[in-house]
C-alpha positions as CSV (number, residue, x, y, z in Angstrom):
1,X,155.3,103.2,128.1
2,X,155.3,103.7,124.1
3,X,158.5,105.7,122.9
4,X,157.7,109.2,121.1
5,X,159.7,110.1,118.5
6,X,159.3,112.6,115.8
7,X,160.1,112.7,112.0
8,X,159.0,115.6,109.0
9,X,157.8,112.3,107.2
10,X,156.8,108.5,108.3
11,X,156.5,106.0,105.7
12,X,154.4,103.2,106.3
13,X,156.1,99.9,103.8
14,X,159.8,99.0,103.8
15,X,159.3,97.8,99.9
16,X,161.1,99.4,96.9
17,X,158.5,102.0,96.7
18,X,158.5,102.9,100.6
19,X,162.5,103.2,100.5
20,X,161.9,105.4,97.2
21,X,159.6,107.5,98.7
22,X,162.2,107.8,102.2
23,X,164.7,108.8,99.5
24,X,163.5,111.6,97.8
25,X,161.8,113.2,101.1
26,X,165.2,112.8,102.8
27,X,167.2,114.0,99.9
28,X,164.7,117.3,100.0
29,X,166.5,118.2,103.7
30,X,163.4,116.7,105.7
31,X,163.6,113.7,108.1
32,X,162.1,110.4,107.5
33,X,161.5,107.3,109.3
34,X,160.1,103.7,107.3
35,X,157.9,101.5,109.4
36,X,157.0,97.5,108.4
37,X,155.7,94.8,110.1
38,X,158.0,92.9,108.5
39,X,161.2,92.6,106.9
40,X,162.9,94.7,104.8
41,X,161.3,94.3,101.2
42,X,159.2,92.1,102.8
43,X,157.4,91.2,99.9
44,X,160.0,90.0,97.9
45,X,161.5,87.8,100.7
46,X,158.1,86.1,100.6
47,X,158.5,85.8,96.4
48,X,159.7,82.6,95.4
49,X,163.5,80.9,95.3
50,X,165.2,82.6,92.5
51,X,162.4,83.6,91.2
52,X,163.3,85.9,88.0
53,X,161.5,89.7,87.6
54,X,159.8,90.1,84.3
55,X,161.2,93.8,84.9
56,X,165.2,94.4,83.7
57,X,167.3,96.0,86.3
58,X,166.8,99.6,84.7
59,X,162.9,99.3,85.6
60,X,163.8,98.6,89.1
61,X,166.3,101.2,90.0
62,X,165.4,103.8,93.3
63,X,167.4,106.5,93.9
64,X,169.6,106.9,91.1
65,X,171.6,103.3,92.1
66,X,172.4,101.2,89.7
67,X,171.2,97.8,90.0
68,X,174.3,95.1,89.3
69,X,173.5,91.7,88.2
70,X,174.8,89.2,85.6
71,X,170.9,88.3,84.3
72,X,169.3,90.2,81.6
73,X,166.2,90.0,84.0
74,X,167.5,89.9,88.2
75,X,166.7,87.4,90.3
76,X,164.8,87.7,94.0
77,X,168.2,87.5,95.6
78,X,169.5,90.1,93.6
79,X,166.9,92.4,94.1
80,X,167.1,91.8,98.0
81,X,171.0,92.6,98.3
82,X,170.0,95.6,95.9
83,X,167.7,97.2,97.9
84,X,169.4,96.2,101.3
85,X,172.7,98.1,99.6
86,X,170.9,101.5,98.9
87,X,169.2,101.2,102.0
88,X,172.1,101.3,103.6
89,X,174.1,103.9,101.4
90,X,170.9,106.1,102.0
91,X,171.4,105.6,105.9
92,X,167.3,105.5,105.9
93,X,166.1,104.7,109.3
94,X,164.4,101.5,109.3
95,X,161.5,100.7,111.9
96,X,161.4,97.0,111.1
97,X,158.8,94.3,112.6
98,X,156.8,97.2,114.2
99,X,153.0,97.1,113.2
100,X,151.1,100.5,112.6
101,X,148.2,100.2,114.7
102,X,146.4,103.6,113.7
103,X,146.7,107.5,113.0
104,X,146.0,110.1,114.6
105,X,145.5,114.1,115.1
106,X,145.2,116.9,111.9
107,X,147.1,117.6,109.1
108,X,150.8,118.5,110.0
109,X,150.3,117.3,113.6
110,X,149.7,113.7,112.9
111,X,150.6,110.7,115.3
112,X,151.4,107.3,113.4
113,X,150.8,104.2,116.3
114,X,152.4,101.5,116.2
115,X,152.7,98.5,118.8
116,X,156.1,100.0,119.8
117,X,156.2,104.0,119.6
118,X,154.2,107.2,119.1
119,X,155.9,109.0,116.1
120,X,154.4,112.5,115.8
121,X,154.9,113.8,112.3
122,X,153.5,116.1,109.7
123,X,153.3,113.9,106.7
124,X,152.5,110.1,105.9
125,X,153.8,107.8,102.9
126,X,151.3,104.9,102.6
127,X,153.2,102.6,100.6
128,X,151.9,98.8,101.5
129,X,151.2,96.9,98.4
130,X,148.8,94.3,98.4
131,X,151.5,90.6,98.7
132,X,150.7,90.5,102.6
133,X,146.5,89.9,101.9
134,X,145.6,86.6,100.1
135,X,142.5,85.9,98.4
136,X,141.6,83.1,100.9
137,X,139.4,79.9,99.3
138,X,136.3,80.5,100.5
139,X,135.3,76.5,100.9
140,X,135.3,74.2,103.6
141,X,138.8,73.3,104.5
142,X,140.4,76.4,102.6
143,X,142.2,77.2,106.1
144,X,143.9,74.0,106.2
145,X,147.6,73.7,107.1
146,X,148.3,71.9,103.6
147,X,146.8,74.9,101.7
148,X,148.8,77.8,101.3
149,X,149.0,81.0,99.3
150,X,152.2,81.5,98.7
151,X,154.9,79.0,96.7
152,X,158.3,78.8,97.8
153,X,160.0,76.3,96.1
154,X,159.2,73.0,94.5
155,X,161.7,70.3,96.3
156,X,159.3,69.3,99.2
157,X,156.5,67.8,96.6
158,X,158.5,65.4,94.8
159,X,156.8,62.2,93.6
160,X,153.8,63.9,95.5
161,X,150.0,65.0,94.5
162,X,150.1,68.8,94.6
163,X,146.6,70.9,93.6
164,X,147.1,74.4,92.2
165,X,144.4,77.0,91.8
166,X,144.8,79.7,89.6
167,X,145.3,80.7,85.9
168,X,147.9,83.6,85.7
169,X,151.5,83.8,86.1
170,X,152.0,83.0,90.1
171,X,150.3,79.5,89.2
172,X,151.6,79.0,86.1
173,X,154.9,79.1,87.2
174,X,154.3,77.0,90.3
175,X,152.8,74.6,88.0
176,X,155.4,74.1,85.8
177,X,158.5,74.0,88.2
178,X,157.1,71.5,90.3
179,X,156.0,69.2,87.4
180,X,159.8,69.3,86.5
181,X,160.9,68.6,89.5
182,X,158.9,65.4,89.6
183,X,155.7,66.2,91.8
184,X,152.3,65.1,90.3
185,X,150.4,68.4,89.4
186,X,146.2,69.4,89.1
187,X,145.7,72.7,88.1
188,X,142.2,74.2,88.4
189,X,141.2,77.2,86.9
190,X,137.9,78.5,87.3
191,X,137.6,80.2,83.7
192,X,137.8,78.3,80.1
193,X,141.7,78.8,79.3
194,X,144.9,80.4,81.4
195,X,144.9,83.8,81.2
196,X,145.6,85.7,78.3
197,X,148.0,87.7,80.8
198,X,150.3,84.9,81.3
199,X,153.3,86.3,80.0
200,X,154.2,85.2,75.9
201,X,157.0,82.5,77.5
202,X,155.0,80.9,80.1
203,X,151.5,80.7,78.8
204,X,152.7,78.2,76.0
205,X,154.8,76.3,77.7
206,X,152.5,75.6,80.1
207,X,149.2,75.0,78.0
208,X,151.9,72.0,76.0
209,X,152.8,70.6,79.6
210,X,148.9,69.9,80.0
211,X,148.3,68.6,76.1
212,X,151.0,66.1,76.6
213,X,149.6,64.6,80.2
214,X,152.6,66.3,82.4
215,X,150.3,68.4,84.4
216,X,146.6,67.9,85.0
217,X,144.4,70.2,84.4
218,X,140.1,71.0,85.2
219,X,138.6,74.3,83.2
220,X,135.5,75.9,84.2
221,X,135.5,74.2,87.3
222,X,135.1,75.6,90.8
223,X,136.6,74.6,94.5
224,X,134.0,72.9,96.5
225,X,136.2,71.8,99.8
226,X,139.3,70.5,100.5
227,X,139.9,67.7,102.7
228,X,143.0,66.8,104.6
229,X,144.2,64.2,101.7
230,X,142.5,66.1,98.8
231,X,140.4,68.8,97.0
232,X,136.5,68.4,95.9
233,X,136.0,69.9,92.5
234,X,133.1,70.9,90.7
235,X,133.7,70.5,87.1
236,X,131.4,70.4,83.8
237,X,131.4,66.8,84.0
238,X,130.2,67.1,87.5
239,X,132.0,66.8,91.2
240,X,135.5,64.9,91.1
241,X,137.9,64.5,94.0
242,X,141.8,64.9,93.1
243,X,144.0,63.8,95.7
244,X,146.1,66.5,96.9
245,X,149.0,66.5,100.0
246,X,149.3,70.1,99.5
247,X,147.7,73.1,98.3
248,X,148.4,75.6,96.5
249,X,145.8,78.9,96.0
250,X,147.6,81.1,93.9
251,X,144.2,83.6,93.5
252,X,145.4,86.8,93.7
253,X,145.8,88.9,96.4
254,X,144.4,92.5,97.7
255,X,145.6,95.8,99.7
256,X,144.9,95.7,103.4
257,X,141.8,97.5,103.4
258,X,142.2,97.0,107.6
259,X,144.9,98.9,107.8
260,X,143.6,102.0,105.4
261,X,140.7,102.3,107.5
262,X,142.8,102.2,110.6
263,X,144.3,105.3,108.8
264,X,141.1,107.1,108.3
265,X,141.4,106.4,103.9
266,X,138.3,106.3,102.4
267,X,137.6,104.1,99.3
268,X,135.6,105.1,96.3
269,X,132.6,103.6,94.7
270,X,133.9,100.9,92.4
271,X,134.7,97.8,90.8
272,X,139.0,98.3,92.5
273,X,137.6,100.0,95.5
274,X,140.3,102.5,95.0
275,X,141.5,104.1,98.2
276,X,140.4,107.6,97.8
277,X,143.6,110.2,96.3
278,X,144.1,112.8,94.0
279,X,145.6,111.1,91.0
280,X,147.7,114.1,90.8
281,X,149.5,114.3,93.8
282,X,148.7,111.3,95.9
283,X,146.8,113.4,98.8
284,X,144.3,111.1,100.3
285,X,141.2,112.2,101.9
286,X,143.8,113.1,104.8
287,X,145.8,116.0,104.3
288,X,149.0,115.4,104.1
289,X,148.6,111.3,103.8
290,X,149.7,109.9,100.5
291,X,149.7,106.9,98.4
292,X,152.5,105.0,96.8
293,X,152.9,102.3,94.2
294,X,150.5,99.5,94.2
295,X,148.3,100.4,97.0
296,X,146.9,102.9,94.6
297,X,145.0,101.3,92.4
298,X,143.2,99.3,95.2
299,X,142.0,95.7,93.8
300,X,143.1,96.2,90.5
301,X,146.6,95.1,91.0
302,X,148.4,95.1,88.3
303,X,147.9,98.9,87.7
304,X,151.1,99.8,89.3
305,X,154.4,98.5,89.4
306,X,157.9,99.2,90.8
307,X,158.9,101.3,87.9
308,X,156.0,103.6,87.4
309,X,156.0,103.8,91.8
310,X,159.1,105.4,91.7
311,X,157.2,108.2,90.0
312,X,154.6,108.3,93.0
313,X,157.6,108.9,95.3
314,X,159.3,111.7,93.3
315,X,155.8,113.7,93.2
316,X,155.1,113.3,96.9
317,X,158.6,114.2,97.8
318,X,157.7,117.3,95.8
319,X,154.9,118.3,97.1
320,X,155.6,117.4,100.7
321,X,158.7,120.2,100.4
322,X,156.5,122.5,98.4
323,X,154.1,122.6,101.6
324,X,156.5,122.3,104.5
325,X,158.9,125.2,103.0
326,X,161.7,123.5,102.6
327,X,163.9,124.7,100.0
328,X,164.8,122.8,97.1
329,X,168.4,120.9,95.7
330,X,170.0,123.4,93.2
């Protein structure tokens, strides 16, 4: 039998966002439980080894904490004992590897579902991001166990022929560690150049790694299969086969569109299929169910970030207390 709990609030993503959001409902006298599938900051767990922010440590600040570190820009690992630290000076209450199945009920008697509990509650923080949804190759062998969408670390492909698709920073990056550290690197990009929103350090370094023969790379060229010991290409020259022991599709990836609809969001009519919210307060089509951070902009990505989410969290807060009644901090 599912436990039933109850909380004022229930966030639904244990990222930086989700733990702002907890923050400034907790800090307004209410209670407030965060629910993830997954780990704490999941996201970032999934980022690659050391992989360095282009935010400085200011940028990605919750709660008022000041984030330590000896780099001008922090590191993964210093963001994930960062955010562990507050979480834990905050005493939120975590509901870890628990999966939100749906919602349901009426504004201010709400039940969130999860695989392990009932949680009745009269407000909902949707703060999920987009990392956890690839943008899956759509060819013939794009499911393979050699392709993957998300790079780690580049020590395993040494002296080996490693296929990357994609033009923007996630690929760009890949690209050039693992050429450094001695793997033998294709990089297909379905448009004429990388991305103009490569950022001003990486695009040029990598776009002289190609001119001088260090990494491979096909231009206006599509993904046509992949095969267990390579990837079929269509190119302007016509079809080529590059030889590939792993994959790499570094194309992007999208909000969980499942799980919004399990939560009864609507999306609007256009190119982002933006989750339907008031761009004022967050309200979604729900009453009382919010958006936070990233999830708001819906397939345009790169609308919101860490630093302008923790705005998100401070309205909500806000106008959670203003409708529940509970007085505010002097």
């Amino acid at each position: 039998m599912q436990q039933i709990l109850s909380y004022d609030a229930v966030v639904i993503g244990a990222g930086p966002v989700g733990l702002a959001s907890a923050i400034e409902v907790q800090r307004r006298g209410l209670s407030v439980c965060v629910i993830d599938k997954g780990a704490l900051v999941n996201s970032i767990v999934g980022y690659p080894t050391n992989m360095e922010f282009f935010s400085t440590p200011e940028l990605l600040e919750i709660g008022d904490y000041p984030f330590p570190t000896a780099h001008y820009k922090p590191l993964r690992e210093d963001a994930l004992d960062y955010y562990r630290r507050v979480t834990v000076a905050e005493k939120l209450t975590l509901r870890l590897y628990e999966r939100v199945v749906r919602l349901e009920g009426d504004a201010g008697e709400y039940i969130v579902v999860t695989d392990k509990a009932q949680i009745a509650t009269r407000h909902v923080i949707i703060a999920t991001g987009f990392f956890d949804i690839p943008n899956k190759l759509d060819v013939p062998g794009g499911n393979l166990p050699h392709v993957s969408h998300y790079y780690k670390e580049p020590y395993a492909h040494v002296d080996r022929p490693v296929v990357v698709i994609g033009a923007k920073n996630s690929a760009a990056k890949a690209a050039l560690q693992m050429a450094r550290a001695g793997a033998h690197v294709t990089l297909v990009v379905r448009g004429a150049e990388i991305s103009e929103s490569v950022k001003y350090w990486i695009r040029p370094d990598l776009i002289n790694r190609i001119k001088e023969g260090r990494i491979k790379a096909y231009f206006n060229t599509l993904m046509q299969a992949v095969t267990p010991e390579a990837v079929e290409l269509l190119t302007p020259d016509g079809p080529v086969s590059v030889p590939a022991t792993y994959v790499y599709a570094l194309t992007g990836y999208r909000p969980d569109y499942a799980l919004l609809m399990a939560l009864g969001i609507t999306t609007q009519n256009d190119a982002a299929s933006t989750p339907s919210h008031d761009p004022e307060t967050f309200e979604t089509n729900r009453p009382g169910v919010y958006l936070a951070g990233t999830v708001c902009g819906g397939l345009n990505t790169s609308r919101w970030f860490i630093e302008n989410g923790r705005y998100h969290a401070q309205v909500i807060a806000e106008h959670i207390a203003a409708t529940t009644n509970v007085p505010q901090p002097s």
